[in-house]
N, CA, C and O atoms as a GROMACS GRO file, in nm:
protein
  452
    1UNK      N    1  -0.407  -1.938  -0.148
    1UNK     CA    2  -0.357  -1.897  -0.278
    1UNK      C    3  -0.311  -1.751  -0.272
    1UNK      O    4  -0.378  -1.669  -0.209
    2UNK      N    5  -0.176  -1.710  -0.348
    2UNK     CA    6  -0.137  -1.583  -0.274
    2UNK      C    7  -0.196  -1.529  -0.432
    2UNK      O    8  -0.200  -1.607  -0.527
    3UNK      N    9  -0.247  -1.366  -0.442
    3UNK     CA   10  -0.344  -1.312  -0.463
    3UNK      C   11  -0.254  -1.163  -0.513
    3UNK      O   12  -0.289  -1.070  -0.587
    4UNK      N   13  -0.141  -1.184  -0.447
    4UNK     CA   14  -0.063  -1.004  -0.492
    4UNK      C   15   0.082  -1.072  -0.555
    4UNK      O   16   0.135  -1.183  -0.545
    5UNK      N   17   0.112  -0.959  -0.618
    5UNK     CA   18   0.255  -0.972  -0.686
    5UNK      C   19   0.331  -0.850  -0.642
    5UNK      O   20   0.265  -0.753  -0.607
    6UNK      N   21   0.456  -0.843  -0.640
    6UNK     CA   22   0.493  -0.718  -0.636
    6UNK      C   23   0.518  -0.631  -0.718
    6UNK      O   24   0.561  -0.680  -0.822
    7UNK      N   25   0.510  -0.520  -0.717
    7UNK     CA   26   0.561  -0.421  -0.806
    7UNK      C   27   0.695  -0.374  -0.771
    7UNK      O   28   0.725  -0.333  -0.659
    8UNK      N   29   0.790  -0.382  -0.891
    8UNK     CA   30   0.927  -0.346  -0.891
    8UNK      C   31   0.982  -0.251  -0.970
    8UNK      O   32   1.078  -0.183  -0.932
    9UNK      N   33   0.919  -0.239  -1.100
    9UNK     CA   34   0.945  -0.160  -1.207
    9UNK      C   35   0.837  -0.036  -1.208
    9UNK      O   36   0.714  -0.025  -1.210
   10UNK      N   37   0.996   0.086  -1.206
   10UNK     CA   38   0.942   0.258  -1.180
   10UNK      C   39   0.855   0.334  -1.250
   10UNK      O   40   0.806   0.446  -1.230
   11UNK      N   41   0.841   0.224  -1.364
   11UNK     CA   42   0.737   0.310  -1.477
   11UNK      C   43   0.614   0.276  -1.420
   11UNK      O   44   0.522   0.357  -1.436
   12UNK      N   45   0.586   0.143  -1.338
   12UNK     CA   46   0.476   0.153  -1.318
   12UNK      C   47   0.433   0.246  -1.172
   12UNK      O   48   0.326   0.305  -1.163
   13UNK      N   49   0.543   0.245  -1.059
   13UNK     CA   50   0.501   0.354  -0.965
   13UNK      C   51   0.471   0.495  -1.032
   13UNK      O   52   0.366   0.555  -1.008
   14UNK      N   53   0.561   0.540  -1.111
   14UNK     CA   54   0.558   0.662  -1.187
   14UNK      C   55   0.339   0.663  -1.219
   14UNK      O   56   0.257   0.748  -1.184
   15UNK      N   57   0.319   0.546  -1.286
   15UNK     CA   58   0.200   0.583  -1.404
   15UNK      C   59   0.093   0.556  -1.265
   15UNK      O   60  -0.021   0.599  -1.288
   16UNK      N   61   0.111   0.492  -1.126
   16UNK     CA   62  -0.009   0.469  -0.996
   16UNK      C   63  -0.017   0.619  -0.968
   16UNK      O   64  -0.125   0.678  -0.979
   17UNK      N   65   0.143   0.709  -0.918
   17UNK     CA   66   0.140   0.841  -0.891
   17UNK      C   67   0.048   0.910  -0.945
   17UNK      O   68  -0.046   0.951  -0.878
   18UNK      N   69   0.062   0.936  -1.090
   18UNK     CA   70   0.006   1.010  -1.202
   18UNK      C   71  -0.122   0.973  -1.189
   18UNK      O   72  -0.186   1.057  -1.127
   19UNK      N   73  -0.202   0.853  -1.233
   19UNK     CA   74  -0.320   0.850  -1.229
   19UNK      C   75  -0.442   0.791  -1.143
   19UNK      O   76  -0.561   0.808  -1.168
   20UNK      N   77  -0.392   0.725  -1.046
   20UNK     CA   78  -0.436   0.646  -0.976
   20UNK      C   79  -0.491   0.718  -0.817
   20UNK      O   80  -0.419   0.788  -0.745
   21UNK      N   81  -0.575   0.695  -0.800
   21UNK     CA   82  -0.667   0.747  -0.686
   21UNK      C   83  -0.585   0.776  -0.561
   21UNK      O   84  -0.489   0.700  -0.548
   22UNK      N   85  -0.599   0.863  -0.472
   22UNK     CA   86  -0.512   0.826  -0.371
   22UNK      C   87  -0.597   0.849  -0.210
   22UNK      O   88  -0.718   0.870  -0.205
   23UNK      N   89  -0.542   0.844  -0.134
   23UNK     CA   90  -0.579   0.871   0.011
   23UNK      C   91  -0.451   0.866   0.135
   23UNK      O   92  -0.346   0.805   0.115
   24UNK      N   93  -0.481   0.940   0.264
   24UNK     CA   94  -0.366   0.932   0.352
   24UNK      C   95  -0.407   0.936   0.469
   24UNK      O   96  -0.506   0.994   0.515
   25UNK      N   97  -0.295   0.843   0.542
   25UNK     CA   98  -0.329   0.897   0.698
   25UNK      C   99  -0.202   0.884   0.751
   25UNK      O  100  -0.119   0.831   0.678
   26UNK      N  101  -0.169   0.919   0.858
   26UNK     CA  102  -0.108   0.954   0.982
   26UNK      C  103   0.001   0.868   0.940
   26UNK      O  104   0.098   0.934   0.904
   27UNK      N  105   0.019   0.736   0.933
   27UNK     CA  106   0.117   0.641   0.888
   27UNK      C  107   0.166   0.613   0.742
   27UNK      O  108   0.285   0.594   0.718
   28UNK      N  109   0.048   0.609   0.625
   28UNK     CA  110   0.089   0.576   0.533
   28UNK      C  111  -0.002   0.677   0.418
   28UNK      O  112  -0.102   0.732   0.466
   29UNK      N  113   0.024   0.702   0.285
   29UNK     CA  114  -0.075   0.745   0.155
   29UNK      C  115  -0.081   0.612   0.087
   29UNK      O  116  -0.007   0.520   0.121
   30UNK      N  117  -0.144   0.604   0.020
   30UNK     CA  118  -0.238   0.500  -0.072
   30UNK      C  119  -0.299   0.525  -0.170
   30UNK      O  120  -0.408   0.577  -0.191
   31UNK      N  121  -0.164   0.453  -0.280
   31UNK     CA  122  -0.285   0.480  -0.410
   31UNK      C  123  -0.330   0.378  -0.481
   31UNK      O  124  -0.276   0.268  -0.473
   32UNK      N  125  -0.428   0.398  -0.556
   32UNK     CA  126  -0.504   0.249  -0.575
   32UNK      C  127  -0.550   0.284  -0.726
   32UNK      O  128  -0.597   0.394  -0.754
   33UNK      N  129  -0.533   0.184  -0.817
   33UNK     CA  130  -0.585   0.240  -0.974
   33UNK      C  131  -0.681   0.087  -1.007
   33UNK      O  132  -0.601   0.003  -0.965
   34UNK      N  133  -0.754   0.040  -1.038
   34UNK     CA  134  -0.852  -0.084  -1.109
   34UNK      C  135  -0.759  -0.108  -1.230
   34UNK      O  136  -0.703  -0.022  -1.298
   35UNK      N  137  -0.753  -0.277  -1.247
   35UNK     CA  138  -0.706  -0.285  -1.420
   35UNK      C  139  -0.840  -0.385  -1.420
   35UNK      O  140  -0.889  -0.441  -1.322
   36UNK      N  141  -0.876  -0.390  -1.531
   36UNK     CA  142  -0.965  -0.485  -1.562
   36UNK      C  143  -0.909  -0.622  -1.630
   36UNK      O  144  -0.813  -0.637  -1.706
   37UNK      N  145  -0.989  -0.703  -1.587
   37UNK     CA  146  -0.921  -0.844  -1.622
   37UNK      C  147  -0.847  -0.943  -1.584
   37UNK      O  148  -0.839  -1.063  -1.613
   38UNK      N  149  -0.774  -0.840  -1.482
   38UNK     CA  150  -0.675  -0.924  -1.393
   38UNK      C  151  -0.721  -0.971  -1.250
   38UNK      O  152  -0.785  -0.910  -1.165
   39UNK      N  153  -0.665  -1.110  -1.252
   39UNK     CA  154  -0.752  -1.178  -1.108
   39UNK      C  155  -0.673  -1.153  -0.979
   39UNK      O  156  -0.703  -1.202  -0.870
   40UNK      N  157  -0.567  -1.070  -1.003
   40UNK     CA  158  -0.452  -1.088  -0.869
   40UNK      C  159  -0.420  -0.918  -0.912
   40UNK      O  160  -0.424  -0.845  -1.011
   41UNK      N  161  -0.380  -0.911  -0.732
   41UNK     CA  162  -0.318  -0.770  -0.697
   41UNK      C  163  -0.208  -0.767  -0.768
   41UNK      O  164  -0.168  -0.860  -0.839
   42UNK      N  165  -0.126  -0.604  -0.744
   42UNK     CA  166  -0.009  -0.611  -0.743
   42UNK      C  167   0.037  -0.492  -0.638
   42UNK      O  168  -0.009  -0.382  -0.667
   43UNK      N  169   0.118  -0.496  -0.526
   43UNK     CA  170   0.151  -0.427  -0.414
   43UNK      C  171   0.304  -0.361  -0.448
   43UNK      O  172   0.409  -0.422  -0.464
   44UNK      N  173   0.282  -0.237  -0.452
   44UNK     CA  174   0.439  -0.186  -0.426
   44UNK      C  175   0.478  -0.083  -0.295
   44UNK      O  176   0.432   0.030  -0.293
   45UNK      N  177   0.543  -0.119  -0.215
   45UNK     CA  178   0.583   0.019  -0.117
   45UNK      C  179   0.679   0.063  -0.122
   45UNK      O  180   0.782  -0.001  -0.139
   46UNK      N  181   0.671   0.179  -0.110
   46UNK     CA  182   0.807   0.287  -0.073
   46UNK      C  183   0.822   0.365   0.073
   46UNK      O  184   0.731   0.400   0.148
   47UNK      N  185   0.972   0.384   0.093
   47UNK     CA  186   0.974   0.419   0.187
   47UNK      C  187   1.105   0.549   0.174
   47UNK      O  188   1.218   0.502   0.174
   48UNK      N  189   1.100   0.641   0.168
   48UNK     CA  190   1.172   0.754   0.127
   48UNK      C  191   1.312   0.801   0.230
   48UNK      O  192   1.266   0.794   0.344
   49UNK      N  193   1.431   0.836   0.238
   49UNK     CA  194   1.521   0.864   0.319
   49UNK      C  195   1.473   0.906   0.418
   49UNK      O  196   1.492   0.856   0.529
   50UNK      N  197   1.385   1.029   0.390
   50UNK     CA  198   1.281   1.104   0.510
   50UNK      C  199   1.275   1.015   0.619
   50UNK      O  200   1.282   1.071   0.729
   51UNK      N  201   1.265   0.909   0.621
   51UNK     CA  202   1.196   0.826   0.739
   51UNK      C  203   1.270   0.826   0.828
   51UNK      O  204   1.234   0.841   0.945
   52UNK      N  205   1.453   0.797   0.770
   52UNK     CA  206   1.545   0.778   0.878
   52UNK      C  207   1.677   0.715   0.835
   52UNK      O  208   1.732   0.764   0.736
   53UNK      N  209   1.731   0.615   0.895
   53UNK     CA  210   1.805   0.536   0.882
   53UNK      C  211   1.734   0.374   0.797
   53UNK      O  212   1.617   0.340   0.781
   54UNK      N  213   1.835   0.320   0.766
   54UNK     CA  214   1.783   0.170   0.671
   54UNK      C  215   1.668   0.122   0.770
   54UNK      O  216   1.560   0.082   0.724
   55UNK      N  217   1.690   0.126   0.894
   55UNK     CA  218   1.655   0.029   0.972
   55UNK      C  219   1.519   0.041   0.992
   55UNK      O  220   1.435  -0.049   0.992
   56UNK      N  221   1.503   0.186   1.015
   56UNK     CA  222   1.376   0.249   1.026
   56UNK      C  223   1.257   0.244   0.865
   56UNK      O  224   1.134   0.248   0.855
   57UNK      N  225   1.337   0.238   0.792
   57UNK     CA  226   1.276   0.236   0.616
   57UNK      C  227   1.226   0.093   0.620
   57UNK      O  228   1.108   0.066   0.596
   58UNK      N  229   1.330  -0.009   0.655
   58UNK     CA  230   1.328  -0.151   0.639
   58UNK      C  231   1.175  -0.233   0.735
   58UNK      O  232   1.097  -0.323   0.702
   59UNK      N  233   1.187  -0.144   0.866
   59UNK     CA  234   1.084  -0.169   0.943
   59UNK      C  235   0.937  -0.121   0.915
   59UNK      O  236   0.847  -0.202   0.889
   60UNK      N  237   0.922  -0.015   0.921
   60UNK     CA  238   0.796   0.054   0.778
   60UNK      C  239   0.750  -0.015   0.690
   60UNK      O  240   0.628  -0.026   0.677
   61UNK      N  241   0.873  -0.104   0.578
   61UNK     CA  242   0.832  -0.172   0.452
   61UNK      C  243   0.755  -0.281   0.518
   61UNK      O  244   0.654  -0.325   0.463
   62UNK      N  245   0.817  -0.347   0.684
   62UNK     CA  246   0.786  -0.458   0.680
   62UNK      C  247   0.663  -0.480   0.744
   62UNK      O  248   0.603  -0.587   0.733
   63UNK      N  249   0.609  -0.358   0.827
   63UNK     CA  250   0.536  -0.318   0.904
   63UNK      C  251   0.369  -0.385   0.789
   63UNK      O  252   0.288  -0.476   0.811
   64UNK      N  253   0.385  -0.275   0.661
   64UNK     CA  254   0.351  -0.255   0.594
   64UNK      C  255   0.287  -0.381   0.542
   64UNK      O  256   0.179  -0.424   0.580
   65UNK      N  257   0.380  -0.446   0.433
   65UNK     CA  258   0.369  -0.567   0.431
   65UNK      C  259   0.283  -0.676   0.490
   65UNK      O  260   0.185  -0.729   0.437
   66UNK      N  261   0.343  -0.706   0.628
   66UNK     CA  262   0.259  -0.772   0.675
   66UNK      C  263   0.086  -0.739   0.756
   66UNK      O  264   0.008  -0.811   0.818
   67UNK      N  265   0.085  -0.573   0.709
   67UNK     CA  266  -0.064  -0.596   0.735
   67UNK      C  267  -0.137  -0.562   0.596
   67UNK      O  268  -0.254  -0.522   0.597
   68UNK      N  269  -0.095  -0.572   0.528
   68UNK     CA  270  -0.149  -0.592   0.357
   68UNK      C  271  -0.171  -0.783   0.393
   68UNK      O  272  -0.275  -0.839   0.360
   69UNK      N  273  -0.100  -0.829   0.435
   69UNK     CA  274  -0.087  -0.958   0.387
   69UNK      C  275  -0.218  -0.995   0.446
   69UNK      O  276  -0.323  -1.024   0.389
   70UNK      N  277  -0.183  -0.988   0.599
   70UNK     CA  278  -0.349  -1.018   0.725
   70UNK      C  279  -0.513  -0.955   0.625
   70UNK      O  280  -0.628  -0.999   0.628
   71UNK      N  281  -0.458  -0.846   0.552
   71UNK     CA  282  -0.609  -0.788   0.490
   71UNK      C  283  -0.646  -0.843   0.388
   71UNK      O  284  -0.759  -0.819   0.345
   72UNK      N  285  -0.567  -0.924   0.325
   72UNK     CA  286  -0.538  -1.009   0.160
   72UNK      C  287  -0.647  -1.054   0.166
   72UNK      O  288  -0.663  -1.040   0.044
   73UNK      N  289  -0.723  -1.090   0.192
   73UNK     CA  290  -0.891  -1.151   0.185
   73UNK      C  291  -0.969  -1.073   0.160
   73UNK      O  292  -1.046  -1.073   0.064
   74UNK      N  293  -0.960  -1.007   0.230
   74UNK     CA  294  -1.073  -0.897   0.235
   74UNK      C  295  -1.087  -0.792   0.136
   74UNK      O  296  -1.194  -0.733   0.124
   75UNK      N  297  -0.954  -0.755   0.040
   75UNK     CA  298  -0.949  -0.674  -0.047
   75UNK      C  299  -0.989  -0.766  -0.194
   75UNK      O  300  -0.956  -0.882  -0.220
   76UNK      N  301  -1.051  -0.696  -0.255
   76UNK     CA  302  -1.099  -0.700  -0.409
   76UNK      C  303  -0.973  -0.737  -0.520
   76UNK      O  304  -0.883  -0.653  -0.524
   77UNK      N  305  -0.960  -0.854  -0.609
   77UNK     CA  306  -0.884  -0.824  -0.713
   77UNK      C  307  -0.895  -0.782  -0.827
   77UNK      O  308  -1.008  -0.797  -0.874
   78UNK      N  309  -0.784  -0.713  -0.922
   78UNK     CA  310  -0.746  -0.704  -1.004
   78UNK      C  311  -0.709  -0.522  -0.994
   78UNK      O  312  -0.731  -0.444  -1.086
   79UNK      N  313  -0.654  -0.489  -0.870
   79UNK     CA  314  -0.604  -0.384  -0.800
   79UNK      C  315  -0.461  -0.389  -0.813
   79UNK      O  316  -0.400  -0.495  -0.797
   80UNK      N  317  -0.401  -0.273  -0.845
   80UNK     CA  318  -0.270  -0.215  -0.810
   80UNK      C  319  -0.296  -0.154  -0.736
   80UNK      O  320  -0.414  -0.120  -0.723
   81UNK      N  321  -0.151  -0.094  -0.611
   81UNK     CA  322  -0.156  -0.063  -0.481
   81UNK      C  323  -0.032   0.001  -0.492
   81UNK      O  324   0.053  -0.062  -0.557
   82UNK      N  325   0.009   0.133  -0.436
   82UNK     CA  326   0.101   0.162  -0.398
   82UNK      C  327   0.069   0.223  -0.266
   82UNK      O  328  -0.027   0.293  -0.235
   83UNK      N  329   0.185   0.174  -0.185
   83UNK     CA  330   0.204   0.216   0.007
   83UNK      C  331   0.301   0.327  -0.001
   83UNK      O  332   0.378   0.288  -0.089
   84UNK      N  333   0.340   0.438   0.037
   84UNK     CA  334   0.379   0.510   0.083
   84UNK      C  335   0.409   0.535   0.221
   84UNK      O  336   0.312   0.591   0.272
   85UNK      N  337   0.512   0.516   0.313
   85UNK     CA  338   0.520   0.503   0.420
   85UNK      C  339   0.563   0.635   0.481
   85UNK      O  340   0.643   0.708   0.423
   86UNK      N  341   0.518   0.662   0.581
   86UNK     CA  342   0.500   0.790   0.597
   86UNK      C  343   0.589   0.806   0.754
   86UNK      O  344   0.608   0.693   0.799
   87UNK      N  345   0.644   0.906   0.838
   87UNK     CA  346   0.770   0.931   0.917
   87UNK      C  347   0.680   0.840   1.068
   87UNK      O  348   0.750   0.816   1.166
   88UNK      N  349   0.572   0.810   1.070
   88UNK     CA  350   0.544   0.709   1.201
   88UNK      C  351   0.502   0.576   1.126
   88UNK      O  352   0.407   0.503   1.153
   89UNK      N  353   0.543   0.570   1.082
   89UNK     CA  354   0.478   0.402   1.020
   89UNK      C  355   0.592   0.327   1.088
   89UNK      O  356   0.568   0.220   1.145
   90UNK      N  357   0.720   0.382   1.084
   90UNK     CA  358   0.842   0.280   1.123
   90UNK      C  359   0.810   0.282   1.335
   90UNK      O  360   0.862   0.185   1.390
   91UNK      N  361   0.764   0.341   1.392
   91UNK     CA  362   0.728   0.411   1.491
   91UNK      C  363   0.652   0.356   1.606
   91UNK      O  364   0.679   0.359   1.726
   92UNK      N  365   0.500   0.281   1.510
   92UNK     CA  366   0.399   0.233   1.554
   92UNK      C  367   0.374   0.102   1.519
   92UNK      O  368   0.411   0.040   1.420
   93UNK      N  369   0.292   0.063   1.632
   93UNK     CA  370   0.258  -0.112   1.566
   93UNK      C  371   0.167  -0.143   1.486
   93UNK      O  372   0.081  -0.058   1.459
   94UNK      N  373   0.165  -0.254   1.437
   94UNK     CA  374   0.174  -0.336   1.313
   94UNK      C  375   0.016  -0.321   1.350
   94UNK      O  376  -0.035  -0.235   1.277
   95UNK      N  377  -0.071  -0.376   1.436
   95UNK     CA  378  -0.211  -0.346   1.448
   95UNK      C  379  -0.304  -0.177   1.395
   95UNK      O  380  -0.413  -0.141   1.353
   96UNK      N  381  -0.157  -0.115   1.436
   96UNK     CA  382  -0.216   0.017   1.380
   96UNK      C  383  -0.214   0.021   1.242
   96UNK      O  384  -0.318  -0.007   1.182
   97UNK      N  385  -0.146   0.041   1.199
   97UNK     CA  386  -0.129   0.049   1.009
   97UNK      C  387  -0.206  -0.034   0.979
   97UNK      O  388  -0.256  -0.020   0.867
   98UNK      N  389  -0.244  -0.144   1.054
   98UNK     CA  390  -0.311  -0.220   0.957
   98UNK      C  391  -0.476  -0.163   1.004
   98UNK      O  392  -0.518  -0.079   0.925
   99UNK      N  393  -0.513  -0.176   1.049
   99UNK     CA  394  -0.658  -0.018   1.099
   99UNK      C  395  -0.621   0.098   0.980
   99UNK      O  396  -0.711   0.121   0.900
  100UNK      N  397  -0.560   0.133   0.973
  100UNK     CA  398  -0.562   0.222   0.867
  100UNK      C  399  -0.550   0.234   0.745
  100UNK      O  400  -0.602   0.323   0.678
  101UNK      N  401  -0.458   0.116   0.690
  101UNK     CA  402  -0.454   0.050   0.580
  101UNK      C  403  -0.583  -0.006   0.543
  101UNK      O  404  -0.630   0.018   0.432
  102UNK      N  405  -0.632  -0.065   0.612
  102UNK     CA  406  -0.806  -0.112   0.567
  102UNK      C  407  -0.928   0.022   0.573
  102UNK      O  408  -1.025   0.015   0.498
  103UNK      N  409  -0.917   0.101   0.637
  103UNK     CA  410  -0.992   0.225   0.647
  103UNK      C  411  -0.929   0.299   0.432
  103UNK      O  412  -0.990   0.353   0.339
  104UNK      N  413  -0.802   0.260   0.452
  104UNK     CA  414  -0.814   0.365   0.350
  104UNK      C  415  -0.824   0.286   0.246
  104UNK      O  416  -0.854   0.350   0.145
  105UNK      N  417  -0.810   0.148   0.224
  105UNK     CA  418  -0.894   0.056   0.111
  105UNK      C  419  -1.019   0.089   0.075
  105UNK      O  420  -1.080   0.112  -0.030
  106UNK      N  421  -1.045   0.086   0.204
  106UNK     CA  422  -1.241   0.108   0.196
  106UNK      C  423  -1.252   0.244   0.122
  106UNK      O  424  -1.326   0.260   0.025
  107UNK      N  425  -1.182   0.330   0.169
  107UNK     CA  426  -1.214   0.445   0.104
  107UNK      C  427  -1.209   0.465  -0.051
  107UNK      O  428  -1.296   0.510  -0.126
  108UNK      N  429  -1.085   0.420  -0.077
  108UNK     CA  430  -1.053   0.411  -0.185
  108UNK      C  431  -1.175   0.331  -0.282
  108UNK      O  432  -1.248   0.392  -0.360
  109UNK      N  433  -1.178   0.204  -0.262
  109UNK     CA  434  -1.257   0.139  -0.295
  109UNK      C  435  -1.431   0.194  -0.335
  109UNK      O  436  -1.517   0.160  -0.417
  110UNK      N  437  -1.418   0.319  -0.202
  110UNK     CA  438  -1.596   0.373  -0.218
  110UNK      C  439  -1.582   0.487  -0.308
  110UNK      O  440  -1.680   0.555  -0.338
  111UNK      N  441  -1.423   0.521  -0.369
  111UNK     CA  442  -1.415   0.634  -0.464
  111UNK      C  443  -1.386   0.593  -0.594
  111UNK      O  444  -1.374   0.677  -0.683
  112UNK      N  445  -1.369   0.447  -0.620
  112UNK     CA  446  -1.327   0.397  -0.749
  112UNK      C  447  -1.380   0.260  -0.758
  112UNK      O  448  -1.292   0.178  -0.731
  113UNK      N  449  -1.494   0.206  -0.786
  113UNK     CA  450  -1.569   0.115  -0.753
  113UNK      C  451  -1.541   0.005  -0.881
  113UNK      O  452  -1.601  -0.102  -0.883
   0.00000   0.00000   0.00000
C-alpha cells in the first residue's frame, strides 16, 4: 500500500521551510513537520540550478526518490517531508543517500516525536 503523496504546491514547501524541523548532511537537508490525523506521508524534493545541468538535478531527484521509497516502511505516518538535494547527491550512489536519509529521519524523528 503506497503510504506518501507528493507535494507539488509552493505554499506548502514555503510553510515545511518556515516551520518545520530540519537536519543535513553531505548529500541532502531534511525537513520534517508532524500533522496529526493523517495516515499517509507527503514527500516533496527539490533540487536547485546549483547542482548543475537538468541531468544532474533530474538524477539527485531520482536518486532521492528511490531511497525514500526502499525506507517507506520504516518511517512513521502522518509526516510531511521535504528533500533538499544538495551539490553530491547527483554524484554518489543511491545506497549512500539512502544511509543518510534514514540517519536523518531518525534524527529528526528523536527531535519531534
Amino acid at each position: 500500500m503506497k503510504k506518501t503523496e507528493a507535494i507539488t504546491e509552493n505554499y506548502i514547501f514555503r510553510r515545511l521551510y518556515r516551520r518545520a524541523k530540519s537536519a543535513a548532511s553531505p548529500c541532502l537537508a531534511m525537513y520534517c513537520c508532524r500533522v496529526k490525523g493523517r495516515k499517509y506521508n507527503r514527500l516533496g524534493i527539490t533540487a536547485t540550478k546549483k547542482l548543475g545541468c537538468a541531468v544532474k538535478r533530474n538524477r539527485a531527484r531520482r536518486v532521492i526518490k528511490e531511497a525514500y521509497r526502499l525506507l517507506e516502511d520504516e518511517i512513521p505516518t502522518g509526516r510531511d517531508f521535504v528533500a533538499v538535494a544538495r551539490q553530491r547527491a547527483s554524484a554518489v550512489k543511491m545506497q549512500t543517500v539512502k544511509e543518510e536519509l534514514r540517519g536523518l529521519i531518525r534524527k529528526l524523528e528523536r527531535d519531534n516525536p
